[in-house]
N, C-alpha and C positions, 0 to 999 in steps of 0.2 A: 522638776518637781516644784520648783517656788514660782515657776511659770504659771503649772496648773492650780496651786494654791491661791495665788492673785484673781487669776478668773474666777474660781469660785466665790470671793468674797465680793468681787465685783457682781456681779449676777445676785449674791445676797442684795446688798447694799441697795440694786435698782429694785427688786422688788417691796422693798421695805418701803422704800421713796413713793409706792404706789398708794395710794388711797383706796381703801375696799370701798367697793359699790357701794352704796344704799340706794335702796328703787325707792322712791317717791308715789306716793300712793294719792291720788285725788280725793278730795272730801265725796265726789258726786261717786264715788267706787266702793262705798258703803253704806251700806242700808241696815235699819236697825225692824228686827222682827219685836210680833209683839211677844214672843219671849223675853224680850232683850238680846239674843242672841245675836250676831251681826252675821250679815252674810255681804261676804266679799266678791265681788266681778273680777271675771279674769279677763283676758284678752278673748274675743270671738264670741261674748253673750253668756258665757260658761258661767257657773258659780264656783268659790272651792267651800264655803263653807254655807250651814243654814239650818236655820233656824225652828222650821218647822216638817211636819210629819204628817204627810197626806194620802189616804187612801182610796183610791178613785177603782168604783166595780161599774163593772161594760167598759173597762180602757181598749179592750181589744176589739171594740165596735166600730163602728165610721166614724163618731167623732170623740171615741177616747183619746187616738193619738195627738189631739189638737190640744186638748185638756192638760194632760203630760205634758206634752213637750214647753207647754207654759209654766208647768210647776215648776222642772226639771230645770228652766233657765233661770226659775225664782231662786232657785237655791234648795228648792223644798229636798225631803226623802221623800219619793213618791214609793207609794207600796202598793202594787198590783195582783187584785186576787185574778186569778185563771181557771178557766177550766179542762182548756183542751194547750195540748203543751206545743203545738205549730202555731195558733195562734196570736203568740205575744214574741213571736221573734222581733218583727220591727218596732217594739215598744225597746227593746233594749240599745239601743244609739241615743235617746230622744235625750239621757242623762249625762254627767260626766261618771268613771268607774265608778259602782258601790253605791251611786244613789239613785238607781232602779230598782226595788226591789220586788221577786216576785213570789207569792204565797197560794199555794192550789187552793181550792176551796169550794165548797158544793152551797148552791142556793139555799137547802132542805137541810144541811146540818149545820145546826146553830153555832157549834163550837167552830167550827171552821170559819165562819164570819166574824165570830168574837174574836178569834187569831190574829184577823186581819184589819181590827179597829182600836184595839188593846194598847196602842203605844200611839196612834196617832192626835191629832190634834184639829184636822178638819179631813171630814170623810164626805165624798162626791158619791152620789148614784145612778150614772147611767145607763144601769144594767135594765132592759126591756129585750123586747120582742114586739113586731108589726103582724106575725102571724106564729098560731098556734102549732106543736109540736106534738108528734107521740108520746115523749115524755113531759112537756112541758104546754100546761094551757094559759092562756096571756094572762088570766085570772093568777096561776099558780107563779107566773112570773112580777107582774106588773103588779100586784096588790100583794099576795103572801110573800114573796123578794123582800119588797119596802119593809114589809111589817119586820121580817128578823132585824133587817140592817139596823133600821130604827130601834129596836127594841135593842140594839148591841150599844147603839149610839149612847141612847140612853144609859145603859148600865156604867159604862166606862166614863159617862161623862165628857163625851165629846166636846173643844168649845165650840165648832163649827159643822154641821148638817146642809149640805145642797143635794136638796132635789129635784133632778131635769124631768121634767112632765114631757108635755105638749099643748102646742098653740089651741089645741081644739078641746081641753081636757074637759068635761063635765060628767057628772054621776047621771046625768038623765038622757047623756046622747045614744041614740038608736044605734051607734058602730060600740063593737064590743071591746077595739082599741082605745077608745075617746072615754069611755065609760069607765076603766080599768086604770085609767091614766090618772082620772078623777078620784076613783077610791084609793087609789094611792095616797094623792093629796093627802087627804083626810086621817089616813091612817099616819101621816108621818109626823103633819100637824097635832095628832091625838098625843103618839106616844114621844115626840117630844117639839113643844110647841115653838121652840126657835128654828125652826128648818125654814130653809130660804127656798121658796118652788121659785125653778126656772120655768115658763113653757117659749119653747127654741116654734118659730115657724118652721116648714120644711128645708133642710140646710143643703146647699151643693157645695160640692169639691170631689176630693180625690176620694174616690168609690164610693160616689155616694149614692145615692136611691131616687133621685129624682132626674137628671139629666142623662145617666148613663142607660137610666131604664127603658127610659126614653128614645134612645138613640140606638139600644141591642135588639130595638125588637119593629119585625119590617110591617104589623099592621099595629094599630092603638084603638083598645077597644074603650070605649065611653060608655057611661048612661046619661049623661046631661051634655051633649056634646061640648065639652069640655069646659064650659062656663066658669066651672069653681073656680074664686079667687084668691090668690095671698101673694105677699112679702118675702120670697126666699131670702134666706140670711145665711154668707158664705160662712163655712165651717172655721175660717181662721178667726174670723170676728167671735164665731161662737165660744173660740177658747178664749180669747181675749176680754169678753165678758164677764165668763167665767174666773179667770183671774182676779180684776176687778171685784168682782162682790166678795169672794175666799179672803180678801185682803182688808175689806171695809166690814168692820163690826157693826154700821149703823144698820147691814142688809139684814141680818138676821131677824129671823120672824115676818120678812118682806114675800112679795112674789112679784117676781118681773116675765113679762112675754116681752121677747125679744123678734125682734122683725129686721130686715131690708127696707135698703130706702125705696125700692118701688113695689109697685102691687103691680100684679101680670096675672093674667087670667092664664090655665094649661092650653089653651089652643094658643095663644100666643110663644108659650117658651116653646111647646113644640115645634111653633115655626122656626123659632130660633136653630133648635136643634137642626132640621131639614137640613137650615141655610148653613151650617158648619160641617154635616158629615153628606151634604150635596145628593141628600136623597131628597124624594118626597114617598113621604108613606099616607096610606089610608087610614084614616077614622073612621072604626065603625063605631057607629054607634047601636046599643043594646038594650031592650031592659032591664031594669034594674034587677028583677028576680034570677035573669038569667047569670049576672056577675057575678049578685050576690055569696056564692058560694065559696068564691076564688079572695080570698083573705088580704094576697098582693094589690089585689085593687081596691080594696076597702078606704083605705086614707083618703084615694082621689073621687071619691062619689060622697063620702060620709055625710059632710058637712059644708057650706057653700061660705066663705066668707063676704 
C-alpha cells in the first residue's frame, strides 16, 4: 500500500515539474482587417478567425469557385446565394467548417437578395449568362440582376460593391451579350456610385468555356476565320485580382480590365488545343447571318480586338 502510494506522488511530482506548452504565434500569422478584427492563419492556408463578411452571387459559375476559395483562405464569412441546390456542392470544402455559408435566393425576388447582403460587408456579382433562357433573357439577367443587387447594396449600406462585367462591355455593341454587360455598368454605377467594374478578358481553367469548348467539339465553325484577338487570363489570377481590389479601399469607384500576358488570335489557341488532345479538326468557316442565331458563338465573332 505505501508502495503504491510512493508512485502516485511520484508520477504527481514529474508532472508538475512539466512546464505547460505555450505555442508561439509569429507576428507575420496575423493580419488585422479593416474592421479591426484580426484574423489568425493556421497551419495549411486556413483561417480560424475573420473579420469580414462576403457575399459573392454566380459562386456556382466557372469562376465563382476561384473567388471563394480566395475569401474562404482570407478568413472572410463568405455567404453564397444559390439557386439549384446540386450546384454549390463543391463550393462547400473551399472554407474551414461554418464559414461557407449558403442562402437560396431568386434573381426576381428582392427580399431574397436583401437576405443575402444584409449582414455583409462587401458583395461580389458574378452572376450573368452568355446565352438566353426560357425563363431568363440576358437583358433579364445581366442588366435587371445588377439593378436589384445594387439597389440591395445600396440600402444596407454595403462598404464594398465589385462588379465583373466583361472585356468587350459597351452599350452601343451590336452582340446583345456585350451590350447587356454595358448597361449593367451604368445601372450599378447609377444606384450606387463606388462599385468597382471588373472586365475579366475570356478566362481558361478548370471548366471553362474557351479551351474545353474547343477541344469537345470535332468541327469549329467561324465567321472571320478566326482572326479575333485577345489576352486570355487564367481563372486563378482572376480570383487573385479579385482579392486584391475587395481588400484595397483606394479600388473603389475604379474600373479595371484584366488581361494575360499574351494576346493570341482563336486560330492560334485552337492549334494549341489540336496539339494537346492530338487531333486536327476542321474550320469551317460561315457567314455571319448563318451563326448568327446560335448564342454560344456569339462572344467569339462579336467583337475583334
Amino acid at each position: 500500500m505505501q508502495t503504491s502510494q510512493a508512485s502516485t506522488c511520484a508520477v504527481r511530482t514529474a508532472r508538475a515539474a512539466v512546464k505547460p506548452h505555450v505555442q508561439r504565434r509569429n507576428l507575420q500569422d496575423i493580419a488585422i482587417t479593416r474592421t479591426g478584427k484580426p484574423i489568425i492563419r493556421v497551419q495549411g492556408g486556413r483561417s480560424a478567425l475573420g473579420g469580414n463578411t462576403a457575399t459573392v452571387f454566380g459562386a456556382t459559375g466557372f469562376l465563382g469557385r476561384y473567388v471563394v476559395n480566395r475569401l474562404a483562405r482570407k478568413g472572410c464569412q463568405v455567404v453564397i446565394p444559390y439557386r439549384e441546390e446540386m450546384g454549390k456542392r463543391h463550393l462547400k470544402v473551399t472554407g474551414d467548417l461554418g464559414r461557407v455559408t449558403f442562402i437560396e435566393y431568386d434573381l426576381r425576388n428582392t427580399q431574397s437578395i436583401e437576405e443575402s447582403v444584409r449582414h455583409s460587408d462587401m458583395v461580389f456579382n458574378l452572376a450573368g449568362k452568355h446565352y438566353p433562357t426560357k425563363n431568363f433573357s440576358l437583358y433579364d439577367v445581366n442588366v435587371e440582376g445588377t439593378e436589384r443587387i445594387a439597389e440591395a447594396v445600396a440600402k444596407y449600406d454595403v462598404d464594398r460593391f465589385i462588379q465583373v462585367s466583361s472585356y468587350n462591355a459597351d452599350v452601343n455593341s451590336t452582340s446583345e451579350f456585350f451590350r447587356t454587360k454595358g448597361e449593367a455598368e451604368k445601372v450599378a454605377r447609377t444606384l450606387f456610385p463606388e462599385t468597382t467594374i471588373v472586365r475579366p478578358a475570356p478566362c481558361f481553367g478548370f471548366e471553362d468555356r474557351l479551351l474545353h469548348r474547343l477541344a469537345g467539339t470535332t468541327n469549329v465553325f467561324t465567321v472571320n476565320h478566326m482572326q479575333e484577338r485577345f489576352s486570355p487570363l487564367h481563372a486563378i489570377d482572376f480570383g487573385a485580382a479579385l482579392e486584391k481590389i475587395a481588400f484595397d479601399d483606394t479600388t473603389a469607384g475604379e474600373t479595371y480590365e484584366l488581361f494575360g500576358p499574351t494576346e493570341y488570335s482563336m486560330a492560334e489557341i485552337a492549334a494549341l488545343v489540336d496539339k494537346e488532345i492530338l487531333k486536327e479538326r476542321r474550320h469551317i468557316n460561315l457567314p455571319k447571318r448563318i451563326l448568327k442565331p446560335f448564342p454560344s458563338q456569339q462572344i467569339s465573332w462579336s467583337k475583334n480586338r
